[in-house]
N, C-alpha and C positions, 0 to 999 in steps of 0.2 A: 291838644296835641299840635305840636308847631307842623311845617311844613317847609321842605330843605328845598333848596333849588340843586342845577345841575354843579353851580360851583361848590356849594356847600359840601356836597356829595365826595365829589373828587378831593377836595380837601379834608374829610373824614380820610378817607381811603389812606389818603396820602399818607397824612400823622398813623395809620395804624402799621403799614407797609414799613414806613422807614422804625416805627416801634419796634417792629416784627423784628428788622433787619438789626438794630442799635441791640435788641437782648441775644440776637444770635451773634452778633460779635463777641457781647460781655461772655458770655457762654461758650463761645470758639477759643475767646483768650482766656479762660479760666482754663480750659479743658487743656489748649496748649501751656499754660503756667504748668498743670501739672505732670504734663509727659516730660515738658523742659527738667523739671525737678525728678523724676525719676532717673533721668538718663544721665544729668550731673550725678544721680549714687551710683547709677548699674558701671561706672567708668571710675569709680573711684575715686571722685574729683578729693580736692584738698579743704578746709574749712573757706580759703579766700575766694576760692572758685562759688561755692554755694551763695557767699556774702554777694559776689557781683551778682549769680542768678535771681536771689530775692530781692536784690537792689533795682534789675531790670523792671521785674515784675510790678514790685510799688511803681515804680513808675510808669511804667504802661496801662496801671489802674490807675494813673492820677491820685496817688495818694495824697491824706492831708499833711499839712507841715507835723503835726504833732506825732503822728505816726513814723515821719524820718527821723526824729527828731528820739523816740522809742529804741528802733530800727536800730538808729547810733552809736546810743549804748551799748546796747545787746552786743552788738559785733564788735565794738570795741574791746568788750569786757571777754566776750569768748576767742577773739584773736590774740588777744597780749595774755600767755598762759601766767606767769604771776598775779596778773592780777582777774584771773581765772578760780586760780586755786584760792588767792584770798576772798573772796566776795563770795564763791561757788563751792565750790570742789569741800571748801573745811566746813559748809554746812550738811553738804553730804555725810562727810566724814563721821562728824559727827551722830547722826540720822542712824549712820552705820551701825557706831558704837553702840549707842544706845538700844538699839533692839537688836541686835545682835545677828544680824543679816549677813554676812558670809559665815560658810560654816566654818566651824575648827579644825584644823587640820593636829593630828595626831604624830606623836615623833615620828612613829613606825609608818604611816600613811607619809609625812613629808620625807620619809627614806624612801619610797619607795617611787613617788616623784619625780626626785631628785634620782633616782636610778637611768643609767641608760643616757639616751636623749630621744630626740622626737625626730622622726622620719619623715614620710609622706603623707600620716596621719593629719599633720599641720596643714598641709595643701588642699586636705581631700573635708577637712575641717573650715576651712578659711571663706567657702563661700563662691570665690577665684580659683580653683585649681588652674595650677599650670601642666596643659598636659604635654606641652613640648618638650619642657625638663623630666615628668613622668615618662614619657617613653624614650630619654637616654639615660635613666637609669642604667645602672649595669649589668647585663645577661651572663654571667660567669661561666666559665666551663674549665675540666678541669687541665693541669699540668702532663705534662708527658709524662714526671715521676708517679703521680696520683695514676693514671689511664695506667702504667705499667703495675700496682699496685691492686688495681680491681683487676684485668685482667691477669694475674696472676696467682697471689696468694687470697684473694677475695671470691675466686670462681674454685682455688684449689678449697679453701675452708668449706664452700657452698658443697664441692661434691662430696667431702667425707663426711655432709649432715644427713643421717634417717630422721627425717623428722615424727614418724612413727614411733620407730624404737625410741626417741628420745621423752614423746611424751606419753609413749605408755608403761617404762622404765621409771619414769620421773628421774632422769640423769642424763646430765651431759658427758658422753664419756671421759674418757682421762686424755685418750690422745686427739679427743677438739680442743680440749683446755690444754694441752702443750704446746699446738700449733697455734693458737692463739697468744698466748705466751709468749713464743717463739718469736712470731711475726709481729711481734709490738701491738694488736690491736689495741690493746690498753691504753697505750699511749699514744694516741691518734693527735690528740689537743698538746702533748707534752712537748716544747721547743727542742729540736735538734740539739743545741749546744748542749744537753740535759739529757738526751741520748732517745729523746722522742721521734715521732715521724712529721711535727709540725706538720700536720696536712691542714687543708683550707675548710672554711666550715661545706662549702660545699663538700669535697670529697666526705666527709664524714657523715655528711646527711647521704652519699650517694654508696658508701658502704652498709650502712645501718639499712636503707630501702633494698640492696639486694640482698641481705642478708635476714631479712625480714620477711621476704618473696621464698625464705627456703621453712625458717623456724625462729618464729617468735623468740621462743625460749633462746636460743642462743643469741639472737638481736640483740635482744633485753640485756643478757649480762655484756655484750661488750658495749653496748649501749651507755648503761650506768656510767660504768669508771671514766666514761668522755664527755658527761653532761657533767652537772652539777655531782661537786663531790670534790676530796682533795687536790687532785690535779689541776681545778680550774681555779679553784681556789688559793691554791699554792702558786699558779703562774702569772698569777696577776695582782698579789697583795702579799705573798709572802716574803720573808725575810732569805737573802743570799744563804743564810744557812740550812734554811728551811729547805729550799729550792734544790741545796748540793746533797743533803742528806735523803732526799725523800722522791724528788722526782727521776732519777736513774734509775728507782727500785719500781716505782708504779709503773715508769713505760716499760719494764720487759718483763711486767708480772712478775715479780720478787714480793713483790709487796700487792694485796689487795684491799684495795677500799673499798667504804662503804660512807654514806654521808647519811645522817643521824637528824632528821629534821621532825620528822612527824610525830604525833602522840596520840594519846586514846582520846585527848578532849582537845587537843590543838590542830590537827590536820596536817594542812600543810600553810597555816596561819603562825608565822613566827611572833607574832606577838602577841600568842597567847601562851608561847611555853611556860613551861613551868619545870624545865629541866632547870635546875641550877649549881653556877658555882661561886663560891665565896673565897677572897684571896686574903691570905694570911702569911707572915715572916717566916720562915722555920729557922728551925734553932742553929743550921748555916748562914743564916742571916739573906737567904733566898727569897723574894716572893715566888709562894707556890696558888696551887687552886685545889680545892677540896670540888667534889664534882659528883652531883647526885643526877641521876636521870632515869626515865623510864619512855624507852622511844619504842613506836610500832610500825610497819608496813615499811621495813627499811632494808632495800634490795643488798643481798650478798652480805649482810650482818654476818650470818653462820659462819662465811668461809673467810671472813675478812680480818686480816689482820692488820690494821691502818682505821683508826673511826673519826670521821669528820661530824665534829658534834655543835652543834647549835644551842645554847644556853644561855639564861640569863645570868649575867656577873653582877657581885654585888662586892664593895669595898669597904663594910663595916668600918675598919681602922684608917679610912681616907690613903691606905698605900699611895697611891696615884696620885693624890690633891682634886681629884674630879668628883668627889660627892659619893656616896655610896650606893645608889643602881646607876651602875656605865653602861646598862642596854645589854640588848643579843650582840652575843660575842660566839666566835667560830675557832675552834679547835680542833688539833690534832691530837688524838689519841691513842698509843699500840694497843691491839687489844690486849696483850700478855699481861695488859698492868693490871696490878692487884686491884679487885675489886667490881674490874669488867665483866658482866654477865653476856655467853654469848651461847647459840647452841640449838636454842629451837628455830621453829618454819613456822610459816603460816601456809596457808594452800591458797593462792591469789587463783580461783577458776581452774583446777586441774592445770592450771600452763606452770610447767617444770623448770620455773627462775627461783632461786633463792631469794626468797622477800620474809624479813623476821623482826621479831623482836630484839630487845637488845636493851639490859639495863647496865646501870652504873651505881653503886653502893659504898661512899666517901674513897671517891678515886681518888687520889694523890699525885699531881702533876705539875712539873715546871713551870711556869705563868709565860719564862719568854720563848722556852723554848717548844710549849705547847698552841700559846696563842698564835693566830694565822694572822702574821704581820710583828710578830712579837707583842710585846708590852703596849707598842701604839695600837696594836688592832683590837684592844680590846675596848668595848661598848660598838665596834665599828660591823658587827657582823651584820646586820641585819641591812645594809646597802651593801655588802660583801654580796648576801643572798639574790639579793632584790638586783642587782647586774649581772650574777651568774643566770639566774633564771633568765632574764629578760633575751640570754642567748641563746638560755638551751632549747625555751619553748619554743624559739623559730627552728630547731635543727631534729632534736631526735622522734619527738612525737610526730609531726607533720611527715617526715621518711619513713618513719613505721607505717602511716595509713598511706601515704602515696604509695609504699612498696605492695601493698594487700592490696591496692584499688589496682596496679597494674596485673598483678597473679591476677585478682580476681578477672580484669577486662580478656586476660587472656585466656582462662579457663571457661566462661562465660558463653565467650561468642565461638569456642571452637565447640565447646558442647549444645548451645543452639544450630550448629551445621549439623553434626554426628548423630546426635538424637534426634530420633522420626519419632512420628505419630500420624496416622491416618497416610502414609508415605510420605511424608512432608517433615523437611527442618525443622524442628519447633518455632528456631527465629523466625519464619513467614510467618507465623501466626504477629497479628497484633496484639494479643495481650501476652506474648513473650519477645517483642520488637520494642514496649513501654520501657520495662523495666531494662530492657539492656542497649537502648540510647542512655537511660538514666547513668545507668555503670559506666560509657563511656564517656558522656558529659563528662562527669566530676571527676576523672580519671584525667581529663585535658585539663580540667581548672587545679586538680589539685597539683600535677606539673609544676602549670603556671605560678600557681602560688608560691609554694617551694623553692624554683628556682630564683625569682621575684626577691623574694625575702632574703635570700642565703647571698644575693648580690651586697646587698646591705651589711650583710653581719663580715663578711668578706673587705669588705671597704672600713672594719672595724667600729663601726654603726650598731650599737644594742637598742634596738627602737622597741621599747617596752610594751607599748599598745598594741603595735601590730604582731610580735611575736605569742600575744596573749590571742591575737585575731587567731593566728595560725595554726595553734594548736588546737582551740576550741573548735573553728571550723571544718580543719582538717580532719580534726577524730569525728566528729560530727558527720561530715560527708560518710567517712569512713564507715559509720556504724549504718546509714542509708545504704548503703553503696552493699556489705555485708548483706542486709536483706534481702534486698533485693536477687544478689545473687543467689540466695538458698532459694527464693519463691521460682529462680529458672532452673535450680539443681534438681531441687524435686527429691526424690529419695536416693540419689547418689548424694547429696548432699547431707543428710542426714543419718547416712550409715558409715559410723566411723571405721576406718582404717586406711593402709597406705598410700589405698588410693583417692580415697577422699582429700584433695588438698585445703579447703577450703573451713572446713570445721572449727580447725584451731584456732583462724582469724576469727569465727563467728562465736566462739564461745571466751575467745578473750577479749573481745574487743570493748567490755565495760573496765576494762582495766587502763586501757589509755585515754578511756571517760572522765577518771577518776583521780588517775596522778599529776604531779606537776600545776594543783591547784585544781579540785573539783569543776567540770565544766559550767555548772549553775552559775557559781559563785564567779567564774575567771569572766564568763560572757555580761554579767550583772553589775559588777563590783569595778572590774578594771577594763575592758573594752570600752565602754561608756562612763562608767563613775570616776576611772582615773582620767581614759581619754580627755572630758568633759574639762577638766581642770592643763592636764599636759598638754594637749593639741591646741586648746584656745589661742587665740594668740594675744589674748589681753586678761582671760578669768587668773589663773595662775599670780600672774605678775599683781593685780589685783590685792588676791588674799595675802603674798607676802607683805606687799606695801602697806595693808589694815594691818599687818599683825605687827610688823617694824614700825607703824606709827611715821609712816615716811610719807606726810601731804606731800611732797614732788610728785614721786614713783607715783602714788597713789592718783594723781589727777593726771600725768600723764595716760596710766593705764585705763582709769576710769571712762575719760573723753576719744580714748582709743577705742573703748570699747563701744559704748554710743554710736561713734562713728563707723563700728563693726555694724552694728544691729542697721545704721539708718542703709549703710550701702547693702547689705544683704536682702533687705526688707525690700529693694529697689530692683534689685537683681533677681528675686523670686517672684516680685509680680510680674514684671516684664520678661523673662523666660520661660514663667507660667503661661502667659497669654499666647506668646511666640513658640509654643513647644518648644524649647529650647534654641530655635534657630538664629536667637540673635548670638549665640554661644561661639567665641570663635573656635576654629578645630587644629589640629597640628596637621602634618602631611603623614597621611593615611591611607590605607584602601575604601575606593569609595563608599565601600558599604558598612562603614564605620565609623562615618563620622556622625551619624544618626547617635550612635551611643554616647561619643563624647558630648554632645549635643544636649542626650538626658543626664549623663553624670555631671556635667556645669547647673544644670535644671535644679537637681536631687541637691550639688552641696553648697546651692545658696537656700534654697528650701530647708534642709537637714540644719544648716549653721542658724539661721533663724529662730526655727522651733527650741534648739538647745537653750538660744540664750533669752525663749519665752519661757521655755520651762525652768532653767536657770531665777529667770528673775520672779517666777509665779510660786515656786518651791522651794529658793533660797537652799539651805545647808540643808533642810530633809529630801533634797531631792536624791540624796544617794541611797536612802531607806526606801524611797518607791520602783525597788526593782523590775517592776513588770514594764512602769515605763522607762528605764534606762536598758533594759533588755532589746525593747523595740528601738529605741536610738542607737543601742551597738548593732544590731542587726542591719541598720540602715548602714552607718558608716564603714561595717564589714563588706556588706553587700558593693558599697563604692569600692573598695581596696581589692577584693576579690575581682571584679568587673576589669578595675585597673590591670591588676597582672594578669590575666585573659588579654585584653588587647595588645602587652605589652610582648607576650609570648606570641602572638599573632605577628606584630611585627618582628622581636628577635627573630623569628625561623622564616622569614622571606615571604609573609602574605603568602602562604602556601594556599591556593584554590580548596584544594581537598579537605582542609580543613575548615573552611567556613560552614557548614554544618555543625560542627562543634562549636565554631566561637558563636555565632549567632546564638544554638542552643542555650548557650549557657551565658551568655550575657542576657538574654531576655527571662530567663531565671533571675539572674540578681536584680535586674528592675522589678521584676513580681513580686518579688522578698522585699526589694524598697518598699513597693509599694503598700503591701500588707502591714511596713512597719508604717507606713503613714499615717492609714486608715486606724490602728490600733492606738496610735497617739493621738489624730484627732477625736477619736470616741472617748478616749481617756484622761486627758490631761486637761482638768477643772482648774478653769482662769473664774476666779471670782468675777461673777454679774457679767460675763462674757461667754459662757461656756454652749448656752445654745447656739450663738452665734457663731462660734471656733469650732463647735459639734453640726450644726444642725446646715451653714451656709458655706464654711468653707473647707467642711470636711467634704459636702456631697459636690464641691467644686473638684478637689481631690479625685472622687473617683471616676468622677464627668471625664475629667481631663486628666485621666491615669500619666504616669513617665513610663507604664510597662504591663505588658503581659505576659504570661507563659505562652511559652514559642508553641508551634502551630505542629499537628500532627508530621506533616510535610520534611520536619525538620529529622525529627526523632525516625524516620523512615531510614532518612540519608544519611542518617550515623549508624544506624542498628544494619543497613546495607552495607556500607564502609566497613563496619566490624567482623564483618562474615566472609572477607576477600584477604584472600592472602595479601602479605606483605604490603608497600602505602603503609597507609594513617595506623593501619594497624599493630606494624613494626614501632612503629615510634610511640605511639599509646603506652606499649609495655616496655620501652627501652630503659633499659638499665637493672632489669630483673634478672636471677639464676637463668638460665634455658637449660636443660638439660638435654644431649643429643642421643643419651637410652631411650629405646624404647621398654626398656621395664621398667622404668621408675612412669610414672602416672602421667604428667606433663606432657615428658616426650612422646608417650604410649597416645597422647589424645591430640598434640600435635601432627603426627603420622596421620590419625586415621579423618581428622580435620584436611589433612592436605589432598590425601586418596581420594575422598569423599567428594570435593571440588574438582578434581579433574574427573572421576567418575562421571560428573552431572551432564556433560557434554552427549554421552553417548546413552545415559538414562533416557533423557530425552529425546532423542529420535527413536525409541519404544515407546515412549508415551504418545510422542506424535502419529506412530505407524498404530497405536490404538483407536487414538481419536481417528483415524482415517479409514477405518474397517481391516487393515491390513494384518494387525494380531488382536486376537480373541482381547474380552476385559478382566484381567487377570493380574495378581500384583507382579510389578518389575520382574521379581527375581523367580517368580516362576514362568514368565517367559524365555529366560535366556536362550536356552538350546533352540528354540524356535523363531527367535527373532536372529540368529545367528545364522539356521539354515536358511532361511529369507535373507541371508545376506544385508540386514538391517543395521547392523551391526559386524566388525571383523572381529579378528581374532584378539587383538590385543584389545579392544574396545569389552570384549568378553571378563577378560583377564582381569581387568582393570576393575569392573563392577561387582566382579565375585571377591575381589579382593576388600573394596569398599563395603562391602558385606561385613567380611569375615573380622573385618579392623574395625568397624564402628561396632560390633556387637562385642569385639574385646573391650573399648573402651570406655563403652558405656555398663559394664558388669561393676558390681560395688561387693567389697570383702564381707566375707564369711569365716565364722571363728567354730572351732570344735569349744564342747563344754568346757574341756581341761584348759584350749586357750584363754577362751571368755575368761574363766574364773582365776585364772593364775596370772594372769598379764603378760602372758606370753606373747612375743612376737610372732608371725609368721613367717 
């Protein structure tokens, strides 16, 4: 064993020291190479910018010649895009071809694409939202002539509806349906010069919610003839003659439509019809259409004379020169023509709208002056549909359930005052304080949404994903939102009659589940499946350029997309790490920029995962609906979140409301987040998936983007909801009021307002109990007593015998004699 002296020593030390110090550098600059490299993504740099960052880096490792000399190439070949695409992109290409790696797009699926355009879906998709330009969207409100039109013939319609007698008659009477008539409802969508009311899609979603808030059933039928159906049809693809012959008679009710889409094995899937028509010469030397059909669940069939029919055309004889199947095609049809079968009902839920059947038995029909566009529109129906819908689902369903969520917020929280137990509000209690923050939560979101959306359609914007968001969502809240309120009705709520307002919404409400595209199918298929392809801002462009065989397009969008995945991948670790604070924010109220903060977080995270699942699932990724369910829920939950802040700011950062926003934006992060967790446990990356499951899912829930907001919050909305006027006027603004007290509403609004001023002088009996001053004895059998004690005056007396007599009215639910029960007799 040798032996060191004291220099030996210090020179050991030394070499290990400066060792020590030489690997913590190698290891300082590795670590800074790769922050440097993330933050060139999280900023979106451009391919020459990353060239100089890796350029740095070699050199600051003292790279060897041969490695620059690598390095060279490389970046030469990926900065010069020809000769990108020749050396690269066509090996791809072909990679592509051969295993068949994008999936196939279907005519009826690229009709449907091609429908509409893309909204903020693209932004909230992209990774980078820009919430500066999201929150000047546009906040619409209506026209002087629209306000003159709801407060007018909209509140006169509302008061001459029984919604009782209507739906225990099962009939609208004759003189709603003249006054409807009369006042144009029909023609809400039909242009002025055509003798319509052109009103804006808002007003129309803002007639349909208060007219929704009195009776479904009447909703519904003026609902129809303004969505989807001849008139929208006719106004925006029909031919001049079409237009002069038929639109003057639909907007003043001369003429009733009805639009013919659905089937016993099609739905509300046009491209599975199997209604069909064949076109043939007739011996005028005309082409006509022979036209066979069997349609079902087709609102106002019975009484309609006008049918908007959906069909596949076929050209046996090449008429046209275009091939013999031209696709779904959309026609007008009278019904009086020979062959039309019209006449029975269906029973949609006891709610008393005409919804029928309706066949067709070698109908015989002009070809130009049937088809909706004439002779050119035929094969062209099925982007006809695929754009009409893309509007309607933003307008009429989302109005139906926002107008029930406002009835409901407001029948809710006056009946949590009125109604005692144990002397107490039921709202004091917390487990009926839960459920009716829940009711007014989603009563402010679905507002938001609504208005949100209807800005867009307004600016003539059909954004197809998110109107698919809107309805699914909306009815969704909606049918929560329903529950809920029955579990605070209690047995007023479950005993039908006039005064029960709430029944009808709860017992129809699987009906606006259902139409306008099943909500399974609309939240699985198109929120995500179509999102996924339309919002991208490279997958799309992508699949046309594989299927056009166009290497340009194709390596442009390719290397786009790359360049998608590397800057998102860059922006969700560093967001991640940073809880979102490196996110910039717009100008906001301060306690909101926390949110934008997660929603920048959630859609570099959210765009990531897509284009991992995308590339780990290729073309069957639209058949694993469970997880494209959880990816539209996440980028619902963004869009949803979005219009919440944006309606926080349109109404002036109102203080009073931040219990609602807060509420309900930390909902839509817990809905992110549950989609996250459901995707990470889910979505199997070959020889990756414990790692994607097991390390950075439980990273996921370490470092959540969200929770469900804090009991604290749901207090200070379920208190707000229980005070007159405030947050509470505008909760339910835009609904029927009624200012009878014999109609139900009004009758529980009175005894809501009595009941509140009553509490003032309850209270000082309750206080002179707790004091020894009156015996322990309920309220109201102290009065005479706590009166002679001068505890109370005289109008203080008045006042609480009166809140007596009015909550005990209010809260009484109808009773039928036998002959009524069984005869459907009114009251």
């Amino acid at each position: 064993m040798g032996v060191f002296n004291k220099g030996d020593t210090s020179w050991i030390l030394s070499t290990l020291y400066m060792g020590i110090f030489l690997e913590s550098c190698t290891w300082a600059w590795v670590l800074g190479s790769i922050v440097l490299l993330l933050f060139v993504g999280f900023f979106s740099s451009p391919l020459i910018v990353w060239t100089i960052a890796v350029a740095a880096i070699l050199f600051g490792f003292a790279a060897p010649m041969w490695l620059w000399i690598v390095f060279a190439v490389v970046a030469v070949i990926f900065n010069i895009a020809p000769l990108r695409a020749a050396l690269v992109t066509s090996g791809v290409f072909g990679i592509f071809k051969k295993f068949e790696f994008l999936p196939k797009i279907s005519d009826t699926e690229k009709a449907a694409l091609d429908a509409g355009v893309v909204w903020i879906e693209k932004d909230l998709f992209s990774g980078k939202p820009n919430f500066t330009n999201l929150m000047n969207e546009v906040y619409p409100d209506l026209t002087a002539e629209e306000k003159a039109f709801m407060e007018g013939p909209v509140d006169t319609l509302c008061g001459m509806i029984d919604h009782w007698n209507i739906y225990k008659t099962k009939e609208i009477p004759e003189d709603i349906w003249n006054y409807i008539r009369k006042e144009k409802f029909l023609g809400m969508i039909v242009p002025k010069e055509y003798g319509g009311l052109g009103f804006s899609a808002l007003c129309h979603s803002e007639v349909i919610m208060k007219i929704s808030s009195r009776s479904l059933a009447v909703a519904i039928q003026v609902m129809v003839p303004n969505s989807l159906g001849p008139a929208e049809l006719l106004a925006h693809y029909g031919t001049d003659a079409q237009k002069k012959r038929w639109l003057p008679r639909l907007a003043d009710g001369s003429e009733i439509p009805c639009f013919g889409l659905t089937e016993p094995t099609a739905g509300s899937d046009a491209g599975a019809i199997t209604s069909s028509g064949v076109l043939f010469k007739d011996t005028d030397g005309k082409i006509k259409i022979k036209l066979n059909w069997n349609k079902r669940w087709i609102t106002l069939a019975a009484i309609s004379s006008v049918i908007g029919l959906a069909f596949r055309l076929r050209d046996p004889e090449n008429l046209l020169g275009k091939g013999e199947d031209l696709g779904i095609t959309c026609a007008l049809i009278p019904s009086k023509t020979p062959g039309v079968v019209l006449g029975r009902r269906h029973d949609p839920l006891n709610t008393p709208f005409y919804n029928c059947p309706t066949q067709g038995k070698d109908v015989v029909v002009d070809a130009e002056e049937a088809i909706v566009g004439g002779i050119a529109g035929a094969g062209r129906g099925w982007m006809m549909l695929m754009e009409c819908l893309a509007a309607g689902r933003g307008i009429s369903l989302p109005a139906q359930a926002t107008g029930g969520a406002k009835l409901i917020t407001r029948v809710t929280s006056a009946h949590a005052v009125v109604r005692r137990q144990f002397g107490v509000s039921i709202g004091k209690f917390e487990g009926v304080e839960e459920p009716l923050a829940r009711i007014g939560a989603s009563t402010y979101t679905l507002e938001a949404m609504r208005k949100y959306c209807l800005g867009a359609l307004d600016k003539g914007i059909k954004p197809g994903v998110i109107t698919a968001m809107q309805k699914y969502y909306s009815t969704e809240m909606g049918r929560k939102g329903i529950n809920d309120a029955m579990d605070i009705m209690g047995g007023a709520g479950i005993s039908m009659g006039p005064r029960n307002l709430l029944a009808e919404i709860y017992i129809a409400t699987p009906i606006g589940i259902t139409v306008e595209g099943a909500n399974i199918m609309t939240r699985t298929l198109i929120v995500f499946g179509q999102g996924a392809l339309r919002s991208h801002p490279f997958a799309y462009s992508e699949v046309k350029a594989y299927e056009a065989n166009d290497l340009k397009a194709f390596d442009r969008a390719f290397f786009g997309h790359i360049g998608h995945i590397v800057r998102n991948t860059c922006r969700a670790i560093l967001l991640s790490c940073s809880r979102g604070y490196l996110a910039a924010t717009p100008d906001c109220h301060p306690q909101m920029k926390v949110y934008f903060r997660r929603l920048s977080w959630t859609s570099a995270t959210f765009a990531l995962l897509s284009d991992v699942a995308m590339g780990v699932l290729g073309g069957s990724l639209k058949m694993r609906e469970k997880i494209t369910g959880r990816f539209a829920d996440i980028l619902a939950n963004m869009y949803i979140a979005t219009s919440i802040l944006r309606r926080f700011e349109a109404e002036g950062r109102k203080e009073e409301d931040l219990p609602f926003v807060h509420y309900s934006l930390k909902n839509c992060m817990a809905e992110i987040q549950k989609g996250f967790d459901g995707i990470f446990d889910n979505l199997k990356i070959p020889g990756l998936r414990w790692f994607f499951k097991g390390w950075i899912g439980a990273w996921s829930r370490i470092n959540s983007v969200g929770s469900q907001a804090s009991d604290g919050w749901s207090h200070a909305i379920a208190s707000a909801m229980m005070k007159e006027g405030g947050i509470r006027d505008r909760l339910s603004e835009g609904i029927y009021m009624p200012k009878n007290r014999d109609q139900q509403l009004g009758r529980l609004e009175y005894a809501f307002s009595v009941t509140l001023r009553a509490e003032a002088a309850e209270k000082k009996i309750k206080k002179a109990i707790r004091d020894g001053v009156l015996p322990k004895k309920k309220t109201n059998l102290l009065l005479d007593e706590a009166r002679s004690k001068n505890i109370i005056n005289d109008e203080e007396l008045k006042l609480i015998q009166e809140a007596d007599a009015v909550r005990y009215d209010a809260i009484l639910v109808d009773d039928f004699s036998e002959e009524q029960y069984h005869a459907n007799k009114v009251l």
